[in-house]
C-alpha positions, -999 to 999 in steps of 0.1 A, spaced: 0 0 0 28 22 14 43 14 -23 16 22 -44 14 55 -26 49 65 -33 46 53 -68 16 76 -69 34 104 -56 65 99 -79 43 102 -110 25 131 -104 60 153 -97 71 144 -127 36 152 -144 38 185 -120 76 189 -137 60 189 -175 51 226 -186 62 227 -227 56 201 -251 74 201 -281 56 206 -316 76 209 -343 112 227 -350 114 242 -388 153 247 -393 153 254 -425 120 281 -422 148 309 -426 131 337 -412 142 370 -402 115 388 -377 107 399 -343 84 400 -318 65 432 -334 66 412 -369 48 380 -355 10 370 -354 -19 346 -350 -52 347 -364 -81 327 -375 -82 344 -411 -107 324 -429 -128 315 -396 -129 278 -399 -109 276 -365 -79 269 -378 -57 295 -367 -27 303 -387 9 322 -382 16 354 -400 52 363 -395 61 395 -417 97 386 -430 127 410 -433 126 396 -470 97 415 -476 77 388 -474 44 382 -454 51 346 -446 14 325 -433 19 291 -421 -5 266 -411 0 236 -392 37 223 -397 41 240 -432 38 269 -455 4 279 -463 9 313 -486 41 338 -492 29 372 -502 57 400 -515 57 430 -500 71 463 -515 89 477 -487 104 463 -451 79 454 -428 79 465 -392 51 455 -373 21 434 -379 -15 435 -362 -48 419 -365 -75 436 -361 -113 429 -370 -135 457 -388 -174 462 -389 -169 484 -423 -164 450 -446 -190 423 -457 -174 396 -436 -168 413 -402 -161 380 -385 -129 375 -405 -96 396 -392 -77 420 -413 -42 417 -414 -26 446 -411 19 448 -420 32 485 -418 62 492 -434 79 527 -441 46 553 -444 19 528 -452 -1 502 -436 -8 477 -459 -40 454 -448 -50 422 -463 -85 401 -462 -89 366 -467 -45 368 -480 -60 392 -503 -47 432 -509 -70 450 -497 -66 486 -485 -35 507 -483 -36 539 -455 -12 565 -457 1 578 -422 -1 618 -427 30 631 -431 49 651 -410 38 690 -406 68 715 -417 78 754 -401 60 779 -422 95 801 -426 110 765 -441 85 760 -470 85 801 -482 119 796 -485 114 762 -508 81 782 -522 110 814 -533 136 788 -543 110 774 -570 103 807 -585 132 819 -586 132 846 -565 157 835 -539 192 825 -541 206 793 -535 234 808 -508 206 830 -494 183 804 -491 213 781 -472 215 810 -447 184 815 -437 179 776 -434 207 773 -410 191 804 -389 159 784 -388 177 753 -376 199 772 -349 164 785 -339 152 744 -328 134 739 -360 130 703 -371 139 705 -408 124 682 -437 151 656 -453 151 681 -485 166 709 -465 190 687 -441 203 676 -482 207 709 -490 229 719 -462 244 692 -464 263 697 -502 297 721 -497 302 735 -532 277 753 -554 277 733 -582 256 709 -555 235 731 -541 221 739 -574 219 704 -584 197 695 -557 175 727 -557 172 716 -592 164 678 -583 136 688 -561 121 720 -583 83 717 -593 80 691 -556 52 698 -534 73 702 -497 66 665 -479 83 649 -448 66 613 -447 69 598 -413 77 559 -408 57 535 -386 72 518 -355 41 498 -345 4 488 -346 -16 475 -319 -51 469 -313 -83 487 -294 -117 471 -285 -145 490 -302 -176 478 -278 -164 447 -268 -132 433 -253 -139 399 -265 -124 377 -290 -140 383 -326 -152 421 -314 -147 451 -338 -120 469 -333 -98 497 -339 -61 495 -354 -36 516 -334 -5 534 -351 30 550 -336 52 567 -356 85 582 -359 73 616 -357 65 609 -320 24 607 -331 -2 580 -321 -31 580 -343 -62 558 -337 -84 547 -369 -121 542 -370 -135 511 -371 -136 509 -408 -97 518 -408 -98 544 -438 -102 576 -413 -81 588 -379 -103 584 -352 -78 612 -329 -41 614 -332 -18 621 -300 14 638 -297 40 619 -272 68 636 -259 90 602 -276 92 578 -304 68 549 -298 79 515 -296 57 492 -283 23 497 -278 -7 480 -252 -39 488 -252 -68 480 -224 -108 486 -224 -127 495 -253 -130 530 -269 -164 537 -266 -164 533 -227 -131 535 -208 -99 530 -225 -67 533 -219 -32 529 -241 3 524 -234 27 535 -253 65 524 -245 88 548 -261 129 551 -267 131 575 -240 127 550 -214 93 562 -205 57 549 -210 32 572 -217 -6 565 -212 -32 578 -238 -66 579 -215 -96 582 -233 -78 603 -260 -60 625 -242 -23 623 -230 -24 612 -192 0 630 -165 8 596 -153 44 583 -168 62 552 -161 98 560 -158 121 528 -165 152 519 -152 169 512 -189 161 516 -225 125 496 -229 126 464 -251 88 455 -252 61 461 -224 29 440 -219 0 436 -195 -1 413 -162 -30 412 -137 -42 450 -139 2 458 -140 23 467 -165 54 445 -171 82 461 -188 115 443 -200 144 469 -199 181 464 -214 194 463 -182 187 430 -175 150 438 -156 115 428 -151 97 453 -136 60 456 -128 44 487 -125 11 498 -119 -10 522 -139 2 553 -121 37 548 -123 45 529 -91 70 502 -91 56 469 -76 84 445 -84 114 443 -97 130 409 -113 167 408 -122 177 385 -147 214 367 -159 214 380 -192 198 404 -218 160 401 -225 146 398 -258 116 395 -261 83 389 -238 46 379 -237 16 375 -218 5 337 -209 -31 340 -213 -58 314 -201 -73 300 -239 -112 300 -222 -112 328 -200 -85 349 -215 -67 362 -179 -28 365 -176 -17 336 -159 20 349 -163 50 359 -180 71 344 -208 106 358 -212 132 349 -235 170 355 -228 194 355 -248 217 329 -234 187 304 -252 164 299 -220 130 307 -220 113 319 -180 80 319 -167 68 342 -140 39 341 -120 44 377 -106 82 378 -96 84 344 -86 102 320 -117 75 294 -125 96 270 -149 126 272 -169 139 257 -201 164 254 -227 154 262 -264 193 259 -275 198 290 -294 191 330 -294 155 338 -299 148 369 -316 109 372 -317 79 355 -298 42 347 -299 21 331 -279 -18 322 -283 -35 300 -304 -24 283 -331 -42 255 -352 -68 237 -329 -42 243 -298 -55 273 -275 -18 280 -260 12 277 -282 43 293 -279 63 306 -315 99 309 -310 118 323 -341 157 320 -336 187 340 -344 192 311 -374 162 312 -388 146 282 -374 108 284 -365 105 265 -331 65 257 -314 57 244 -280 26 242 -268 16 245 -231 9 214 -209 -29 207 -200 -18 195 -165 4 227 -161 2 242 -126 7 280 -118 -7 282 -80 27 265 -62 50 293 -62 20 316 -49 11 291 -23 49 287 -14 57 326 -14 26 333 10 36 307 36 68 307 55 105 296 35 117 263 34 150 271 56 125 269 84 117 233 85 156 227 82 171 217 117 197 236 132 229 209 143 227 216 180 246 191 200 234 169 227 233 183 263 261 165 275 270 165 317 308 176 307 292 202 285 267 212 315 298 211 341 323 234 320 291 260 313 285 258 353 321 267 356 327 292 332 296 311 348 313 310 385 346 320 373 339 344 345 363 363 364 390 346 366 383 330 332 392 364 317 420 371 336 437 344 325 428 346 290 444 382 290 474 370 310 479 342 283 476 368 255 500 392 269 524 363 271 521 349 236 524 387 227 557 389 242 569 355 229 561 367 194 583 401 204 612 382 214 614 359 188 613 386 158 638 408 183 665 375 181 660 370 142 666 409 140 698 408 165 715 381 148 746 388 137 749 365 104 732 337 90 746 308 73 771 309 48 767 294 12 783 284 -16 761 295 -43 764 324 -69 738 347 -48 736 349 -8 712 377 8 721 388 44 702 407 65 713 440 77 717 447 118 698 471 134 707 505 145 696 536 156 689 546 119 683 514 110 646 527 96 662 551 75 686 526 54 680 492 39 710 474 28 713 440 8 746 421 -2 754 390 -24 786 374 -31 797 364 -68 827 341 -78 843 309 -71 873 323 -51 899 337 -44 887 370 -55 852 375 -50 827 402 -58 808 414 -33 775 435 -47 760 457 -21 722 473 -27 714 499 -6 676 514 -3 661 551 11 634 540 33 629 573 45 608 601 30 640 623 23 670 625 5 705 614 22 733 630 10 778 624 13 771 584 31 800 564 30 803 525 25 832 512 47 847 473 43 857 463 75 881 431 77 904 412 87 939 418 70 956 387 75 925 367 54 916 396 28 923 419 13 901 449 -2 920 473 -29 890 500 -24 879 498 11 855 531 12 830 539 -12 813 572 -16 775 574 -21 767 606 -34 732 607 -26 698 583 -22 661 596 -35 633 582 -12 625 547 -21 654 551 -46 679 513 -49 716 521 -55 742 498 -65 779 491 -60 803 466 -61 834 456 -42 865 430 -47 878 411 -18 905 390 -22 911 358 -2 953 354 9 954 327 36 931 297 37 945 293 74 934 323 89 902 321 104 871 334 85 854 358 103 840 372 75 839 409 68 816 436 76 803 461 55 788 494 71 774 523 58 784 556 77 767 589 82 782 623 65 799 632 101 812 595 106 796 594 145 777 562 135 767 542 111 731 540 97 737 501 89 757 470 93 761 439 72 779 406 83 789 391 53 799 354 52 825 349 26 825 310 12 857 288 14 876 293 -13 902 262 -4 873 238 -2 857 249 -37 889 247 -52 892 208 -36 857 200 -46 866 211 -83 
């Protein structure tokens, strides 16, 4: 029984640990979109819902099931694509497609052409088009007109493309070849779309009418009616739109946000320009909606939620760069259940809120993202990659988004961990009885012991600094270390002896440790005569910079192997010769007992 049950419980963690199943993998799909570019929709309402990805081959690529459906060429590069569904067309139930690219919006029915709406073009200073208006009549100059251009420009006017040519040629030759290029033009500045979305007309429900949404480069928002040939209102934001949410429908409550490059979103309610912004901590990659919050994915490496108003609810930092996320949305009821986010080291997060939900591994950088339906499956998740392969999951039945809550509202898991107390033992209970009656004493001793390892460690380093010499050698290089003296902090000398005998080279490095210069010292050889002997016994050291390592050498000669060594000493003297500011023992080798061992 006690089997069965653990069997039982073994099968559903594993069922708990399923979230993606995979669907297909295209690799040779070769397509070049994002997130923006990358739609689902039930075109010819049998059900079936189909992919629309707008390629960056101008093509408008539609996909159903596992393959291909339709290719459509476009005339310009796409970039964005909506769906939207209209009550101005004899089959309202079917969507429109709608794929901007440059100053148009071009909208299909049924995968047919069907309406093309030109974005208004951008509105030019009144001093910049007389001047054009003079230059085609001929009744301004070419160098005149160049002036008062760049006064009009030095004023904060946003000049046309024509005029930013203009004063851009050097010679006049080129200025008259463009005034000529553009002569008999009407004065335009088309604008270029960033991105569509999507506003309820009465009914925020799948299937409902309702209106297409358009940013621009020119920093404008315009809303179309809902049979998408006339601008409902337009909207001037104070930056370029990038992304773009909408929420409620238009003829009750509405509201839209509009993420722009500034690092700001701006909300549109009701038609008007709200005084409520939502200032980002980064550049803004894509924002979308979460349980009445707005989720916005900076380049920073951030999830942040944020309420309506502005207020910052949570924040979620991730290991590496975002790029792209969505809304998990229940397929009957249509709430958020979370957020998918895709990094660019290849993994792909949920969140439920700001806890991580599940993780996994698509093996590869993915550039643009979709989920909803697609085909008969009410949650599927698109996945186009950095390679061009088209990669569909779909969501598990059985998936579970309630444990993390559950889990974050109850108390952590470190809790029920133990902490490794040990046993009450009566030698443990004795020496805390004692240590409480003779605190005391306890510390007294403990300071008595420290004061005495104190003055070991003195003595010790006081002996290595006393000794006279250490241990002669026989190799090329021997390092001795100098005795102390009452200026012994001023001077730092170091000696090595070179050669195989009987003339050896003694090299002696002396080193300012002070923080001025000393000036006339002396280096004095003191030996033994009978043993050595030294033709230049006293060298002169000019001067020593702070920190500064000087150099010099001196020859000692070995004459009688019988003598005792003693060694020699090399000090180096103050300028009035009262005492030296360093000593150094140095042990010279044998030269008898090299010359034997040879």
């Amino acid at each position: 029984m006690e089997r069965q049950q653990l069997d039982k419980d073994q099968k559903n963690q594993e069922k708990s640990k399923e979230f993606w199943l995979f669907a297909f993998r295209d690799n040779l799909a070769d397509i070049r979109a994002f997130s923006k570019c990358i739609e689902v929709a039930d075109i010819f309402g049998d059900g079936d819902y189909k992919l629309i990805i707008a390629d960056a081959s101008k093509k408008l690529k539609v996909y159903s099931g596992t393959g291909l459906l339709k290719e459509i060429q476009l005339s310009v590069v796409p970039s964005a694509v909506n769906v939207f569904y209209s009550d101005g067309i004899d089959k309202p139930h079917l969507p429109i497609v709608a794929v901007s690219g440059g100053s148009c919006v071009f909208m299909y029915h049924e995968l047919r052409p069907f309406y093309r709406f030109v974005v208004p073009s951008v509105k030019l200073d009144a001093a910049e088009a007389s001047v054009w208006k003079s230059l085609g009549a001929g009744k301004l100059a070419v160098t005149d007109a160049c002036v008062m251009l760049k006064e009009c420009r030095m004023k904060g006017v946003e000049l046309s493309t024509r005029s930013a040519d203009l004063l851009a040629t050097s010679t006049p030759e080129d200025q008259q070849r463009t005034v000529r290029l553009y002569k008999g033009l009407p004065l335009e500045q088309p604008t270029v779309v960033t991105c569509l979305g999507s506003l309820w007309l009465d009914a925020a429900e799948e299937g409902a009418c309702s209106c297409l949404v358009i940013g621009t480069e020119a920093q404008q928002v315009y809303v179309l009616k809902s049979f998408f040939t006339e601008i409902e209102f337009q909207v001037q934001l104070p930056g370029v739109p990038v992304c773009i949410v909408t929420l409620g429908t238009r003829q009750a409550n509405h509201r839209i946000f509009v993420a722009c490059r500034d690092s700001c979103v701006y909300t549109i309610k009701n038609g008007t320009l709200s005084d409520y912004v939502i200032y980002c901590d980064g550049p803004i990659l894509q924002i979308v909606c979460y349980d009445n919050l707005i989720v916005a994915a900076s380049a920073r490496n951030t999830l942040s939620y944020y309420k309506h108003k502005g207020k910052c609810e949570a924040t979620v930092f991730l290991p590496s760069p975002v790029t792209s996320i969505a809304t998990l949305l229940d397929g009957v009821t249509g709430k958020a259940r979370g957020v998918v986010v895709t990094l660019s080291c290849g993994a792909v997060r949920v969140y439920v809120g700001k806890s991580l939900l599940n993780e996994t591994q698509v093996h590869g950088k993915v550039t643009g993202m979709r989920f909803g339906r697609l085909g008969r499956e009410d949650a599927a998740l698109v996945l186009v990659m950095q390679n061009g392969s088209l990669v569909v999951e779909v969501l598990h039945r059985s998936a579970s988004f309630e444990y993390k809550k559950i889990q974050d509202s109850g108390p952590p898991a470190e809790q029920d961990v133990p902490i490794p107390v040990p046993p009450l033992t009566s030698v443990f209970i004795a020496q805390a009885e004692r240590e409480r009656a003779y605190s005391v004493d306890v510390h007294r001793l403990f300071q008595r012991d420290l004061t005495l390892m104190r003055l070991s460690a003195a003595k010790a380093f006081l002996s290595l600094m006393s000794n006279k010499c250490a241990t002669g050698s026989t190799e090329s290089d021997e390092v001795v270390a100098a005795r102390p003296s009452r200026y012994s902090n001023s001077i730092r000398v170091v000696t090595s002896v070179q050669g195989l005998g009987p003339t050896f080279k003694v090299k002696v490095k002396i080193q300012n440790i002070s923080k001025k210069v000393l000036r006339d010292l002396s280096i004095v050889a003191v030996y033994p005569a009978a043993a050595y002997r030294v033709p230049k016994s006293i060298l002169g050291v000019p001067f020593i910079l702070p920190s500064m390592i000087s150099t010099y050498e001196i020859l000692v000669e070995r004459v009688d192997d019988s003598v005792a060594d003693e060694g020699i000493d090399l000090r180096v003297v103050a300028p009035d010769g009262g005492m030296f500011l360093a000593s150094v023992a140095v042990k010279m080798p044998d030269a008898a007992s090299i010359g034997d061992a040879s």
